[in-house]
SERO-4910 file (N, C-alpha, C, O; in steps of 0.05 Angstrom, whole numbers):
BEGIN
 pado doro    nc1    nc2    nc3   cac1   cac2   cac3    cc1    cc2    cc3    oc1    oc2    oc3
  Unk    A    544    308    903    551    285    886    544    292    857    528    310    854
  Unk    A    554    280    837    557    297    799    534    269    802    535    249    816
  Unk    A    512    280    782    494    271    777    503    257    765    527    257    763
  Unk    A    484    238    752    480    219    730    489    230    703    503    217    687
  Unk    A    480    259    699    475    266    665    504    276    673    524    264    665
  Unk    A    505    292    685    538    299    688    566    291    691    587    303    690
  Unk    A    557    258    696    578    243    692    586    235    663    608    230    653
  Unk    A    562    236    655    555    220    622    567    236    607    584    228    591
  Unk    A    559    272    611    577    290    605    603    289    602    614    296    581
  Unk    A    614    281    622    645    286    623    646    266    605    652    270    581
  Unk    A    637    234    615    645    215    596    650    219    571    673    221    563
  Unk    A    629    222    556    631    237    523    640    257    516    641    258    492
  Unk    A    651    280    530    665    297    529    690    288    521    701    296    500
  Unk    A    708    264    548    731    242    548    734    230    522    756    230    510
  Unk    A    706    219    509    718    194    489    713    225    462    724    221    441
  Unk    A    703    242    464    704    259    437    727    273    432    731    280    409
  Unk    A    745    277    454    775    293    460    791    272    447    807    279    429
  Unk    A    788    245    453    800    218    451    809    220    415    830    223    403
  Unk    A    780    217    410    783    219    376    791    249    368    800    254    346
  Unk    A    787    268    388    800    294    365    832    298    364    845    310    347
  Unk    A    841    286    385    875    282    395    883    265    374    902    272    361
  Unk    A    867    236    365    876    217    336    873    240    311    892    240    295
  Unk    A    851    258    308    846    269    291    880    286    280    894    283    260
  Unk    A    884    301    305    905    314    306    927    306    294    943    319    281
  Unk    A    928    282    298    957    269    299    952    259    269    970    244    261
  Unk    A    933    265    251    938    260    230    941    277    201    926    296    195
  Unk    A    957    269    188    977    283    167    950    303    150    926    297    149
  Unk    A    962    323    139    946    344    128    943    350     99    929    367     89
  Unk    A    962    328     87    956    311     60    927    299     53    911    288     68
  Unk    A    926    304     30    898    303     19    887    267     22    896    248      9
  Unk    A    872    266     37    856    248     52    833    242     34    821    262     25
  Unk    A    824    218     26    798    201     22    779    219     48    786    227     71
  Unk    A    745    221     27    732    228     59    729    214     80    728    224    102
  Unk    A    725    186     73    733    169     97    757    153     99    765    138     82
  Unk    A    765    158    118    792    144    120    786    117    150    769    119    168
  Unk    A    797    104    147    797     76    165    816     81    183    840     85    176
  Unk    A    805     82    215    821     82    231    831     56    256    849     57    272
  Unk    A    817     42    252    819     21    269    788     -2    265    765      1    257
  Unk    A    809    -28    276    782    -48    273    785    -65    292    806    -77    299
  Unk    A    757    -65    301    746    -78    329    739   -106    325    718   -112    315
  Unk    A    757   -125    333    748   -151    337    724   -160    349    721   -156    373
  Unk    A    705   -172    335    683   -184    352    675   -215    361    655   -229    364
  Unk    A    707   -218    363    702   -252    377    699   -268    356    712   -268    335
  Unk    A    675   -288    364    665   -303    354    636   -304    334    624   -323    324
  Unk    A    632   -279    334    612   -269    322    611   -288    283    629   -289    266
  Unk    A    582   -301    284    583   -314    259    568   -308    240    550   -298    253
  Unk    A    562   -307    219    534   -290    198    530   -275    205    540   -267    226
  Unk    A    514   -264    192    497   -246    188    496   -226    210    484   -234    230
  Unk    A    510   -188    209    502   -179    228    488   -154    219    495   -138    201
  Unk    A    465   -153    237    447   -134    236    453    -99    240    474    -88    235
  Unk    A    433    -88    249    424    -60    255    446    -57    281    449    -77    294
  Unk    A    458    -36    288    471    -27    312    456      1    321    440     15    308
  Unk    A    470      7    361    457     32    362    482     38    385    497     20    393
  Unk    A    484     60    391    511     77    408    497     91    440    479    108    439
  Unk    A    504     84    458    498     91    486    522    110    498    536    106    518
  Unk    A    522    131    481    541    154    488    551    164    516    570    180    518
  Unk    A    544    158    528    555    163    557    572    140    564    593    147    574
  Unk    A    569    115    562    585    102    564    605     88    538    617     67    535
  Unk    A    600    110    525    620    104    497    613     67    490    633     51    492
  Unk    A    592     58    485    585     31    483    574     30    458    555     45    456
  Unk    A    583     13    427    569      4    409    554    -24    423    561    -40    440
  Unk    A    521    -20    400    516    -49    408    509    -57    384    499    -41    369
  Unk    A    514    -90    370    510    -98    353    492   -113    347    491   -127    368
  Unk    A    474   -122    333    461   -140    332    473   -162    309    472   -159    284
  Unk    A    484   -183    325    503   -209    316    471   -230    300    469   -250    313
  Unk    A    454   -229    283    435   -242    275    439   -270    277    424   -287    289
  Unk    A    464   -276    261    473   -303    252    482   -325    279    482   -350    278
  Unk    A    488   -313    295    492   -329    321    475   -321    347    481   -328    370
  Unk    A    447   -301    337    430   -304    355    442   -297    382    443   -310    402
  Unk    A    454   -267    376    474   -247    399    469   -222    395    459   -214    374
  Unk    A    475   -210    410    488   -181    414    514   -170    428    516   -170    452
  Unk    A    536   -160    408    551   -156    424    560   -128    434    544   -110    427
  Unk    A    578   -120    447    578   -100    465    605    -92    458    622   -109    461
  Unk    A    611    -65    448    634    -55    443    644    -33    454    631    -13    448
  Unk    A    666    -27    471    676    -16    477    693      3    466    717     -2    465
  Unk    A    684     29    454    696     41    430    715     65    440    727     79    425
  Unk    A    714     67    467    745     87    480    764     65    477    785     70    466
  Unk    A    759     37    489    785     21    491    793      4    465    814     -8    461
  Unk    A    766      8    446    767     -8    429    765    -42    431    782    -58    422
  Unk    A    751    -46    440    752    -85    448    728    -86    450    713    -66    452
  Unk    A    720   -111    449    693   -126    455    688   -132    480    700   -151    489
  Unk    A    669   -116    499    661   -116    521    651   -153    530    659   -172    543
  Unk    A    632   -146    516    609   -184    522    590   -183    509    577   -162    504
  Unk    A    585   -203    504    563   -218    485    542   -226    509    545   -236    531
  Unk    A    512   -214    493    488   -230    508    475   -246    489    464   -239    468
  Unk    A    479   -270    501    461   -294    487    435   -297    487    417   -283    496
  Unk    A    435   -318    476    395   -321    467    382   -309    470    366   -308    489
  Unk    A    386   -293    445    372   -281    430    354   -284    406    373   -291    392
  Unk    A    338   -286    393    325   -300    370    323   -286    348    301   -275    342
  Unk    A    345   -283    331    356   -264    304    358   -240    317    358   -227    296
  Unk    A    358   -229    328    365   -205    337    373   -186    308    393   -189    294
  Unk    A    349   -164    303    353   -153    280    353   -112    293    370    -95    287
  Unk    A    336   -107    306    342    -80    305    349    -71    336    342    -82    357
  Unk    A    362    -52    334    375    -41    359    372    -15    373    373      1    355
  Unk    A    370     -5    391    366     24    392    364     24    424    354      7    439
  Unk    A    377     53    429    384     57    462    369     85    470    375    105    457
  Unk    A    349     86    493    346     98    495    362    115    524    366    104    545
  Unk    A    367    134    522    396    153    546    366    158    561    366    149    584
  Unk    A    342    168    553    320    182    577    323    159    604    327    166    628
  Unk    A    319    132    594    305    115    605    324     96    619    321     82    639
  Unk    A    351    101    599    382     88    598    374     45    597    384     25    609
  Unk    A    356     49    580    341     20    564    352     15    535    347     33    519
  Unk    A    359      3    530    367    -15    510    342    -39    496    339    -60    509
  Unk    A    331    -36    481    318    -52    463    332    -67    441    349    -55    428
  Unk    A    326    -90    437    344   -110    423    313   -128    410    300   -143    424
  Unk    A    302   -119    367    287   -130    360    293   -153    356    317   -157    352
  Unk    A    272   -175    357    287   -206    343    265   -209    324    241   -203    329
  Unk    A    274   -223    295    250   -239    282    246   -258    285    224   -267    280
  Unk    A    263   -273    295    254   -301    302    229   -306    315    209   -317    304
  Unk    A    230   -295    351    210   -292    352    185   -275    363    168   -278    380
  Unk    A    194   -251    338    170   -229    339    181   -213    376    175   -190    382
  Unk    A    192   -226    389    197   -204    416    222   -183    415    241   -183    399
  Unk    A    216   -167    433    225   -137    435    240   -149    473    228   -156    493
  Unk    A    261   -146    470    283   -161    493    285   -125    506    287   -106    491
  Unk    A    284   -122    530    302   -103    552    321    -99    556    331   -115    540
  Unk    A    347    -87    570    371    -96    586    363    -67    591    352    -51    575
  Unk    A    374    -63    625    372    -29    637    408    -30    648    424    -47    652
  Unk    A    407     -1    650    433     11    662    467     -9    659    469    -33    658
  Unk    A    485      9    659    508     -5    664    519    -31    654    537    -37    638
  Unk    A    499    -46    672    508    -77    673    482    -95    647    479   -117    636
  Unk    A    472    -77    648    447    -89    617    433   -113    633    430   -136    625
  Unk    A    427   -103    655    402   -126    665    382   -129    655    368   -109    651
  Unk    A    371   -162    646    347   -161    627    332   -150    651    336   -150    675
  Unk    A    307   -137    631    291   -113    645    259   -116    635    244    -97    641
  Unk    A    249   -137    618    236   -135    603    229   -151    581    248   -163    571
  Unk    A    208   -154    571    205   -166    539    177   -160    533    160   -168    548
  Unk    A    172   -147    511    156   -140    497    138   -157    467    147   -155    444
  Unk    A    125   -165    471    113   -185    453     97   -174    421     74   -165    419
  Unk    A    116   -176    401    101   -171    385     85   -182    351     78   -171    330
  Unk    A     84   -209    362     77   -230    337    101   -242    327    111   -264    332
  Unk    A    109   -223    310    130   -236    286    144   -213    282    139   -190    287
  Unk    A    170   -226    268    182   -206    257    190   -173    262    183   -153    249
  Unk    A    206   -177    283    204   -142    297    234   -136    288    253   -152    289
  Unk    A    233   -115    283    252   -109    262    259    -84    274    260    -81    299
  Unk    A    267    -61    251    280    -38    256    269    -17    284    248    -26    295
  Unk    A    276      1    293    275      9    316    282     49    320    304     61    322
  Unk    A    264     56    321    265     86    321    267     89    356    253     78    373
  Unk    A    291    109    359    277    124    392    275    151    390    291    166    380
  Unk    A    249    157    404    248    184    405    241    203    438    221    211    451
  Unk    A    274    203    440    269    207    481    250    228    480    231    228    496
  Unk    A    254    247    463    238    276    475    210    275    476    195    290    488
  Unk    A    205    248    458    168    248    461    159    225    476    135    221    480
  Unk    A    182    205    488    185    188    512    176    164    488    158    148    494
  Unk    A    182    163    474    165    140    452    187    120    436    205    124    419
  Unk    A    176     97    450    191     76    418    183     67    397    162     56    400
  Unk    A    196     67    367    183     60    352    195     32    336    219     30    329
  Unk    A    175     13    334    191    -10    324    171    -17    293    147    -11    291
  Unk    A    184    -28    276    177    -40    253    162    -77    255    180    -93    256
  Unk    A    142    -86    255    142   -116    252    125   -126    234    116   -113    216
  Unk    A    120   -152    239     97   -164    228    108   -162    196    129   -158    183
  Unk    A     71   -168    192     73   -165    156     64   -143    155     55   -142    132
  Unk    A     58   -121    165     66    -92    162     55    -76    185     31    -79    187
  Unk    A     64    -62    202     64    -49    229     79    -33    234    101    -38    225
  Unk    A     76    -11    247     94      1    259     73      7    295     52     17    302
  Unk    A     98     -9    309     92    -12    342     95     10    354    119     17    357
  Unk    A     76     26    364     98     49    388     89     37    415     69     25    423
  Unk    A    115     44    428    118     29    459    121     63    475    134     82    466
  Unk    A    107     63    496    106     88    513    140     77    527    145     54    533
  Unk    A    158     98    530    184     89    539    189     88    575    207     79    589
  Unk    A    168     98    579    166     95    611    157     76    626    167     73    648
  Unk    A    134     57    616    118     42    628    124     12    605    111     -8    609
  Unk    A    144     13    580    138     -7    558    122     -8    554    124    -16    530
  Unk    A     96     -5    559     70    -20    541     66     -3    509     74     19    500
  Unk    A     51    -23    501     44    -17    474     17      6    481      0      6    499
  Unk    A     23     26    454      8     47    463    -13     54    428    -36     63    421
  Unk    A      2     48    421     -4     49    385      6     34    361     29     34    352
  Unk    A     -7     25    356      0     12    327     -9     19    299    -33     13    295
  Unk    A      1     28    281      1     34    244     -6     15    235      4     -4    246
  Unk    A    -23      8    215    -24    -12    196     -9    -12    173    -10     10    163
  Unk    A      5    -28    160     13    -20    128     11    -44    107      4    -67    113
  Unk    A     16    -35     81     10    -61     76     26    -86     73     15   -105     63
  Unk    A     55    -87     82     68   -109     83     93    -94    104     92    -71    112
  Unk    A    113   -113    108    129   -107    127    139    -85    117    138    -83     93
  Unk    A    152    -60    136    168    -40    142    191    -54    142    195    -76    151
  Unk    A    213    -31    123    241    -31    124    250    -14    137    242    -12    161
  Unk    A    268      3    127    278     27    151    250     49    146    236     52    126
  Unk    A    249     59    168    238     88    176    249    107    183    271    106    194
  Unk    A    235    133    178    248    158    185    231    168    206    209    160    200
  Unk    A    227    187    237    206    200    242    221    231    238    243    239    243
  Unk    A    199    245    226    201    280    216    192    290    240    168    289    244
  Unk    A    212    301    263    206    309    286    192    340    277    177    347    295
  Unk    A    191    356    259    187    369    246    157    378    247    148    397    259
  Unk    A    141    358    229    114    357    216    101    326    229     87    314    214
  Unk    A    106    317    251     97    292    261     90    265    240     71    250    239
  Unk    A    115    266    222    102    245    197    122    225    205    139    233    219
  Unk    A    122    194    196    140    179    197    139    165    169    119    151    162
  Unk    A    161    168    152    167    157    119    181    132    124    200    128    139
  Unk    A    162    106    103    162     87    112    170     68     88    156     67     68
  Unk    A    193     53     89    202     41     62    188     13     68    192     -1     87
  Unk    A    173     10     48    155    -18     38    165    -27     19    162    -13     -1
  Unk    A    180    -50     14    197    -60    -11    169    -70    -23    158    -60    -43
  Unk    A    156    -97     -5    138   -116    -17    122    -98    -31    119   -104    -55
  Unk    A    105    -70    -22     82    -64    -39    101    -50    -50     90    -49    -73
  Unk    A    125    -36    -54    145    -21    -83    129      9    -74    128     28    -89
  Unk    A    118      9    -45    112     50    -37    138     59    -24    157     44    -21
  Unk    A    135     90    -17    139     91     10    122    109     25    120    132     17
  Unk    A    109    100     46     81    107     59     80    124     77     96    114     93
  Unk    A     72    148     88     76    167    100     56    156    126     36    143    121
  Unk    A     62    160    144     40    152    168     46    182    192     66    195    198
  Unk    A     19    181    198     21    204    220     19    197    249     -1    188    262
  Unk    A     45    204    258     49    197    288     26    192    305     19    171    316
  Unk    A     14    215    305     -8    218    320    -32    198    318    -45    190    338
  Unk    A    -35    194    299    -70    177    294    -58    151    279    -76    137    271
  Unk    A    -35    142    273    -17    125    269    -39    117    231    -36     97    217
  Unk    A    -52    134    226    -70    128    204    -43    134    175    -26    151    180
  Unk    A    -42    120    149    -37    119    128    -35    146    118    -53    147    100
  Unk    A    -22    171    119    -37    193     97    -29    194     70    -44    205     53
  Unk    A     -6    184     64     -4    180     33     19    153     27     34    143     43
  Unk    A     16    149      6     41    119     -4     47    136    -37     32    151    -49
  Unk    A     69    129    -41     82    149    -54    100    120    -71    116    106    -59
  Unk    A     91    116   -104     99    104   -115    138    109   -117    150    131   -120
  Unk    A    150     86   -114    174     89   -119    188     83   -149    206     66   -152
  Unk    A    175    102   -173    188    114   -197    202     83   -214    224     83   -226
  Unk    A    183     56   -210    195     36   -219    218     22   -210    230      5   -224
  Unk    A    227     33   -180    253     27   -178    242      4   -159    218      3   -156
  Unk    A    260    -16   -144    246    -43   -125    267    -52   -102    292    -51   -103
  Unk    A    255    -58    -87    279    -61    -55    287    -42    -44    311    -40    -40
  Unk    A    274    -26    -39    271     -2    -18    282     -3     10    267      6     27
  Unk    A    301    -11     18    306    -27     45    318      2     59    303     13     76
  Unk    A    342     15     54    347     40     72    334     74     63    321     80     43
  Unk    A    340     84     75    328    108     87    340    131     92    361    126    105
  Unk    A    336    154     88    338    174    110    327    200     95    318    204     72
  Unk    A    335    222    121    314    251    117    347    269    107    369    262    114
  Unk    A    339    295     87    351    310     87    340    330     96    338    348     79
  Unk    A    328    337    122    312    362    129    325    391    116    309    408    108
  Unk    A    349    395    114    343    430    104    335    417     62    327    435     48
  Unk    A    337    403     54    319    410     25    312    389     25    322    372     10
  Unk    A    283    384     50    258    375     50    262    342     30    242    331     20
  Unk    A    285    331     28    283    307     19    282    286     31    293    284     53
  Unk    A    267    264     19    269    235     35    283    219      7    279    221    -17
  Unk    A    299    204     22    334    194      7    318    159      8    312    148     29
  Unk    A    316    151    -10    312    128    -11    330    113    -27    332    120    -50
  Unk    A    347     90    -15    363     63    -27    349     39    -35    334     24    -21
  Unk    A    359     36    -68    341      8    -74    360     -6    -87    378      3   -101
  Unk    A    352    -32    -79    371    -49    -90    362    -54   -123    379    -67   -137
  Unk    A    345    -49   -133    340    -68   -165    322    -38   -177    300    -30   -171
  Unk    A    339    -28   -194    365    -13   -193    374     -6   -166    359      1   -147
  Unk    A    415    -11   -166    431     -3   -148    427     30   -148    442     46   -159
  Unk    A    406     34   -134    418     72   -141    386     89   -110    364     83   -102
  Unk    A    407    111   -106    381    127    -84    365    136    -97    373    138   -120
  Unk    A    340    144    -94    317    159   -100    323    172    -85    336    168    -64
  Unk    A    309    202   -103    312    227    -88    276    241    -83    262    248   -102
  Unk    A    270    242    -66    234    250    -70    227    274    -42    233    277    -19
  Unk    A    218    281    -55    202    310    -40    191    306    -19    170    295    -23
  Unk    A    195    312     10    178    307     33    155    316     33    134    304     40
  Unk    A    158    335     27    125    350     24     98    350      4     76    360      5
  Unk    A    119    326    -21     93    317    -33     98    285    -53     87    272    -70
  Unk    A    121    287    -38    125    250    -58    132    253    -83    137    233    -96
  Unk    A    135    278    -96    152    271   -123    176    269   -125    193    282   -113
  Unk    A    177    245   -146    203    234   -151    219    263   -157    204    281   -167
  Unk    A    250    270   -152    267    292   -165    283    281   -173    287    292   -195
  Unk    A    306    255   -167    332    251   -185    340    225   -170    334    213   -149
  Unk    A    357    221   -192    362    185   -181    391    181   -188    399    188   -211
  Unk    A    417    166   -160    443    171   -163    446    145   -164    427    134   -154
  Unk    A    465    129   -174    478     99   -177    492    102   -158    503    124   -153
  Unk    A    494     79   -145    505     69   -115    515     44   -115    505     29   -132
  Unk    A    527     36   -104    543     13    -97    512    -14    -96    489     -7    -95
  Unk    A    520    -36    -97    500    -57    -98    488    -68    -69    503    -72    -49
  Unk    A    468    -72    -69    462    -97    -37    466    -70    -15    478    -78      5
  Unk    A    459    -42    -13    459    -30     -4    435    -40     27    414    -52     24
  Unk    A    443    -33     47    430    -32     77    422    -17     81    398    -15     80
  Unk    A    448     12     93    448     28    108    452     49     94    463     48     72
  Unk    A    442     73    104    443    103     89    436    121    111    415    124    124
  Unk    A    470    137    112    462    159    128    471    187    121    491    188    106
  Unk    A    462    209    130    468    236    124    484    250    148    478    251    172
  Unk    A    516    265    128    533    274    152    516    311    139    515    319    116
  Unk    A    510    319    154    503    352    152    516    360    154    518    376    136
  Unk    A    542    362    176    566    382    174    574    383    152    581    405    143
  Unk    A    575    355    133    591    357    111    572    359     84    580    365     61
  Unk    A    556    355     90    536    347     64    535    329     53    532    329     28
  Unk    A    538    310     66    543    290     52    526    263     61    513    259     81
  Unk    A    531    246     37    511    219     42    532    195     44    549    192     26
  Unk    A    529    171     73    546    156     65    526    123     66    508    115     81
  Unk    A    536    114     47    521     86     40    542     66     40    565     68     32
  Unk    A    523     37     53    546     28     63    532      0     46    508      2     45
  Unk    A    543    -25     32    530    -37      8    554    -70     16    577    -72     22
  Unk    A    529    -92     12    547   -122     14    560   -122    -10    568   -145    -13
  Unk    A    564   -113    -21    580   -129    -50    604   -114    -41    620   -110    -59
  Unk    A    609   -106    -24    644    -96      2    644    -66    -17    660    -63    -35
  Unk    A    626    -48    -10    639    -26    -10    614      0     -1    590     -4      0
  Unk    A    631     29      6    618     52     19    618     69      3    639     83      2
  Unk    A    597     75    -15    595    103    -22    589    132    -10    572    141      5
  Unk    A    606    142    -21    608    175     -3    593    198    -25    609    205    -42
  Unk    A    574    208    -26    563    227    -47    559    248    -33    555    248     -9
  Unk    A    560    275    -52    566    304    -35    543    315    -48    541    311    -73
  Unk    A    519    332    -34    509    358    -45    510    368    -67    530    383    -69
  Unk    A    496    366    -88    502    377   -116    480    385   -129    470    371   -148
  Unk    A    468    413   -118    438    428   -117    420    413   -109    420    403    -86
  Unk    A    403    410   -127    375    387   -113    382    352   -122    364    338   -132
  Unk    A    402    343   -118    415    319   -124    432    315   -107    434    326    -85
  Unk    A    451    294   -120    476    291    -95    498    267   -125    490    250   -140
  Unk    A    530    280   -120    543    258   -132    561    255   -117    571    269    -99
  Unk    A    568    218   -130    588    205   -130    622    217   -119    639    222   -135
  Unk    A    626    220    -94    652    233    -88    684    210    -89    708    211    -96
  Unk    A    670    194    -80    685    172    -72    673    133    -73    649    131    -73
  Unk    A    684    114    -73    668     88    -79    699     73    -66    721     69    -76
  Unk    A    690     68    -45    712     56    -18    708     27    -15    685     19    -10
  Unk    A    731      7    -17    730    -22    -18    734    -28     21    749    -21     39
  Unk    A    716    -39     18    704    -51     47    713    -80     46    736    -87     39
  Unk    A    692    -98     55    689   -134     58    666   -137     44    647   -122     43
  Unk    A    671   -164     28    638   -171     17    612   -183     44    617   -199     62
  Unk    A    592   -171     42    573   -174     60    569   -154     84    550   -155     99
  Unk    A    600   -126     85    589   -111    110    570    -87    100    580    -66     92
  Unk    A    550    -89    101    527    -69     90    510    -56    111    492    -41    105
  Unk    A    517    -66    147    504    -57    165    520    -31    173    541    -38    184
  Unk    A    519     -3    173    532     18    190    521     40    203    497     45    198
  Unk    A    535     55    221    521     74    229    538     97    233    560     95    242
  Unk    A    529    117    226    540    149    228    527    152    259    503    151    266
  Unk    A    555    158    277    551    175    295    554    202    299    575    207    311
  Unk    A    538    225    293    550    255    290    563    264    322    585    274    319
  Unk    A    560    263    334    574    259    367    601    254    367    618    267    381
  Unk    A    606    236    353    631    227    356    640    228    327    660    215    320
  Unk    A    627    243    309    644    244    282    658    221    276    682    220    271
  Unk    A    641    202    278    652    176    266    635    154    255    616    148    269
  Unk    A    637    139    230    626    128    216    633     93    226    657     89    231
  Unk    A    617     74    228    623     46    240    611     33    223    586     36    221
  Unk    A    626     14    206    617     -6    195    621    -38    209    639    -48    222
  Unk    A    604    -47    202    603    -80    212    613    -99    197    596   -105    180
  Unk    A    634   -112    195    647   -139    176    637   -152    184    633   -150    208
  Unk    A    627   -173    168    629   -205    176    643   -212    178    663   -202    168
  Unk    A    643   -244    195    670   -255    191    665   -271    164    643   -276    153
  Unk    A    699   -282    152    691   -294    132    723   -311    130    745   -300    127
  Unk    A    717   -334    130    741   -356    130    749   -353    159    735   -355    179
  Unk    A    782   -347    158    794   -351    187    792   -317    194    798   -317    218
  Unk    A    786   -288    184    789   -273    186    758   -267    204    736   -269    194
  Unk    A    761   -260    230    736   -248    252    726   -228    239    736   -214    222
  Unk    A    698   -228    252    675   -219    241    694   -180    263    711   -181    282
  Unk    A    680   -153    248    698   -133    263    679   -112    261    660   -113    246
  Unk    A    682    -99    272    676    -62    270    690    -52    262    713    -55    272
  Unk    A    688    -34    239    716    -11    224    702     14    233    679     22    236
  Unk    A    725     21    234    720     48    249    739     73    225    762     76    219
  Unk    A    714     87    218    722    110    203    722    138    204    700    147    201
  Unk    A    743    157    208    732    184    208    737    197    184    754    199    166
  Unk    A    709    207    191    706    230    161    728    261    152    741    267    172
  Unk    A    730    268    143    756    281    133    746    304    106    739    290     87
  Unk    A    745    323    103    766    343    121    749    339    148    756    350    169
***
């Protein structure tokens, strides 16, 4: 009988052929780096939507619907909206783990950490963590979850047994996080104190906070591991920080789209894509120890939640809905 992982295999194998057959079929004329390929209806979905995460074996987006206190479930081979799980309480961060094949769904409303296991997303669980549980790291290989809450925490949950195993102190709530599978560090965007705080996996202790160069709203994130950068998005100035992993100095600062969320790094391409509510995606390329402006792509006002899947070489942004037009998933591939 084909195992479990070997089914999952083929699966994603199926939906990555899927998208390279669309790839194919498109013209060899000079292309935007992202180009829009389709958009996923999400029902009834209302405000405000959050953090998403991808369960690659069964080609499944999951969303976190905040504003109607949901999550919904996307079907991204067939393209349609699977089902919505209700009551939920803001449902803000998301993340799937394949080891455990668990799904975690944060809420701020109220402070709990929700379950669903296998297939059918049977609740499986709930994890209690005060207030405000927010963004959501998984890290299968070290069996560990990491969640953001409170007025400043970072939770790890052992991924086998759920229980809480460690907790960080900081000094006000966590925005996005990075973990440096690397050097066991996790870089930690603090808007309220204006750092961003380095914490060590291991002893979950503080080792450095790293002034953010006057800039304020630190909300997204990410690592450039081959030149040792941590990419920080602030809203007041619209623009990334660029700073040194290895010792927190500021190096260079790029203007970016406004009301920025999400920030992620494509490595095949070199590239950075930022996804911003005032309706638009900036695309910036590699440019020595910096990065510029390639492209500045008109989206929807308010979709600023996205996620880069490198697996599927595809970029997903989240619309709201807004008037009579449904709240959607856009679906983008990157190009060349």
């Amino acid at each position: 009988m084909t195992s479990r992982r070997g089914f999952s295999a083929v699966l994603l194998a199926a939906l990555v052929a899927i998208f390279q057959a669309k790839d194919a079929a498109c013209e060899s004329a000079e292309v935007p780096p992202l180009q829009l390929q389709a958009k996923i209806p999400l029902g009834d979905v209302r405000g405000r939507i959050d953090h998403m995460a991808v369960d690659l074996a069964r080609h499944r987006l999951f969303v976190a619907a905040l504003g109607n206190g949901s999550l919904a479930v996307v079907d991204l081979e067939a393209q349609r909206l699977d089902r919505m799980i209700g009551e939920l309480s803001e449902p803000q961060g998301v993340g799937y783990d394949p080891a455990t094949d668990t799904l975690y769904v944060a809420n701020a409303g109220d402070g709990s950490v929700r379950l669903f296991k296998g297939s059918d997303l049977l609740p499986s669980g709930r994890i209690e963590l005060g207030s405000d549980a927010d963004n959501i790291r998984v890290d299968s290989k070290a069996g560990r979850i990491v969640i953001g809450n409170g007025d400043g925490a970072l939770t790890i949950i052992d991924a086998v047994t759920n229980s809480k195993i460690a907790s960080a102190p900081l000094k006000a709530h966590p925005e996005s996080f990075q973990l440096d599978s690397n050097t066991g560090r996790i870089f930690v965007n603090i808007p309220k104190a204006g750092t961003i705080d380095v914490v060590d996996r291991t002893s979950g202790a503080t080792i450095a906070s790293w002034p953010t160069a006057g800039r304020s709203a630190n909300f997204a994130m990410a690592l450039d591991r081959a030149r040792e950068h941590v990419i920080a998005a602030f809203r007041s100035p619209a623009e990334l920080g660029i700073f040194s992993s290895a010792t927190g100095s500021f190096i260079a600062s790029v203007p970016t789209c406004g009301d920025v969320d999400d920030l992620f790094l494509d490595s095949k391409r070199d590239r950075i894509y930022v996804s911003c509510g005032e309706g638009f995606v900036d695309v910036l390329a590699a440019d020595g120890t910096s990065y510029r402006q390639v492209a500045h792509i008109a989206t929807a006002p308010g979709a600023r939640t996205s996620l880069f899947v490198p697996e599927l070489d595809r970029f997903l942004l989240a619309v709201p809905a807004k008037g009579e037009t449904a709240a959607a998933i856009w679906i983008f591939r990157p190009s060349p």
